[in-house]
C-alpha positions in Angstrom: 36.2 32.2 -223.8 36.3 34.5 -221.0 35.4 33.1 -217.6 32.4 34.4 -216.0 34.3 35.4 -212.6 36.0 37.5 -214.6 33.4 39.5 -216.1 32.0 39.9 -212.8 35.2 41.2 -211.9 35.5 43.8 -214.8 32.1 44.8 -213.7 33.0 45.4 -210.3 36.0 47.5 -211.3 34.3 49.3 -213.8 31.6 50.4 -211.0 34.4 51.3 -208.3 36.3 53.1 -211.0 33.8 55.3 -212.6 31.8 55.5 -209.4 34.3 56.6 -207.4 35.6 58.8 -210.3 32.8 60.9 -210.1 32.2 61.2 -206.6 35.3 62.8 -206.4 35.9 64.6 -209.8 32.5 66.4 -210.0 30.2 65.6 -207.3 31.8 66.4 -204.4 32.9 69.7 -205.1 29.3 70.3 -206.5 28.2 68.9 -202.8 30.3 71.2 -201.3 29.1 73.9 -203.3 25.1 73.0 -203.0 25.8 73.2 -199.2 27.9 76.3 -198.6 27.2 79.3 -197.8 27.8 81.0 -201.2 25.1 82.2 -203.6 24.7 79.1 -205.7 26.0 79.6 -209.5 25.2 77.0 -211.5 24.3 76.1 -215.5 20.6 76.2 -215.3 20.0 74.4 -218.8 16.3 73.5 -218.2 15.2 76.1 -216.7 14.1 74.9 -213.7 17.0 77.5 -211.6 20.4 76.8 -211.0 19.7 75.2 -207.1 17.2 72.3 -208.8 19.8 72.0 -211.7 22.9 71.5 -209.0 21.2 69.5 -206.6 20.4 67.0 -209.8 24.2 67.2 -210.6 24.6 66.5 -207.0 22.3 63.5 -207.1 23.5 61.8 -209.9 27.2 62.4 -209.4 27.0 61.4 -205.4 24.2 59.4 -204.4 24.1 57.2 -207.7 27.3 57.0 -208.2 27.7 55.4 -204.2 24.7 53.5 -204.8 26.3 52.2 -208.4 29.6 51.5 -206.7 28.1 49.4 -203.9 26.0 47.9 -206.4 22.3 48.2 -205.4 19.9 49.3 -207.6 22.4 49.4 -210.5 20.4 49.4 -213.6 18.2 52.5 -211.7 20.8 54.5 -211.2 23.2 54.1 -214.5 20.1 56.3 -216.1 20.6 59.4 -213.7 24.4 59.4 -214.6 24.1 58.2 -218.3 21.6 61.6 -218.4 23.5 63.7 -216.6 26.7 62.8 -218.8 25.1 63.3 -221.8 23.7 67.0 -220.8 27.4 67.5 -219.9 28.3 66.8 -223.3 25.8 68.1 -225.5 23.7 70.6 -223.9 26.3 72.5 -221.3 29.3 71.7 -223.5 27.5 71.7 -227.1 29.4 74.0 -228.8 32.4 73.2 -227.5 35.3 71.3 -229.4 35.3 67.5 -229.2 38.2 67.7 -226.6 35.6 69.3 -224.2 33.0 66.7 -224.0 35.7 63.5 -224.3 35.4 62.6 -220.8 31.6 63.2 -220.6 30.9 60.8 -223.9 33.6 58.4 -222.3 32.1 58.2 -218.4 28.3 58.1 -220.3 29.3 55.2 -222.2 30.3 52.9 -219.8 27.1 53.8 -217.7 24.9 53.0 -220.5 27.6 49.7 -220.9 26.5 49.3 -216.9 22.9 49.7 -217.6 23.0 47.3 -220.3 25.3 44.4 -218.7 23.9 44.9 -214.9 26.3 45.0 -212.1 27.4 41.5 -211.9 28.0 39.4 -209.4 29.9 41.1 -206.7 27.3 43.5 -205.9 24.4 44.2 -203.3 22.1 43.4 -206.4 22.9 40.1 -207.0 23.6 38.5 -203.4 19.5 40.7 -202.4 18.6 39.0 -205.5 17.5 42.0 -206.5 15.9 42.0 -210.4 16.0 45.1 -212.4 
């Protein structure tokens, strides 16, 4: 059987890892770009213009994923980058080949693993006793 402290400590890797994987894979860049002073150009897939669209790209892949890696309000923000990895894959990248939306299926995954295990121990959650 596999120790508990262990599992906490898989937890907490799998939050730094991913986490931090996104921050600066997608959502910097996408910072940098919601910021700048170029027109913005972004996928607008709801409709809602390509500024709203980025800055919820920017949300999920920055703020969430910092808030996810430190651990506080896990649970809440797993959903923002579960969704937002599984618009990647199948409604930006939907009729693209397998190979395109790998990494999207792969990072959603382990957020909706996150969402569905909690944080774990080492994390702002559990020493704020904080119940989601």
């Amino acid at each position: 059987m596999i120790k508990a402290k262990f599992i906490d400590l898989a937890l907490l890797l799998l939050r730094l890892t991913f986490g931090g994987m996104m921050i600066y894979g997608h959502g910097w860049r996408k910072l940098l770009r919601l910021f700048g002073d170029e027109p913005i150009k972004f996928r607008d897939v709801f409709g809602m213009g390509p500024e709203v669209s980025l800055a919820l790209a920017v949300f999920a892949e920055v703020l969430c994923a910092l808030l996810l890696m430190a651990g506080l309000l896990s649970r809440w923000v797993a959903i923002p980058l579960a969704f937002t990895m599984f618009v990647a894959a199948f409604v930006a990248h939907g009729a693209d080949p397998f190979s395109e939306k790998e990494l999207a299926v792969a990072y959603m995954m382990v957020y909706v693993a996150l969402f569905l295990t909690g944080p774990g121990k080492y994390s702002v959650d559990h020493y704020a006793k904080i119940k989601i």
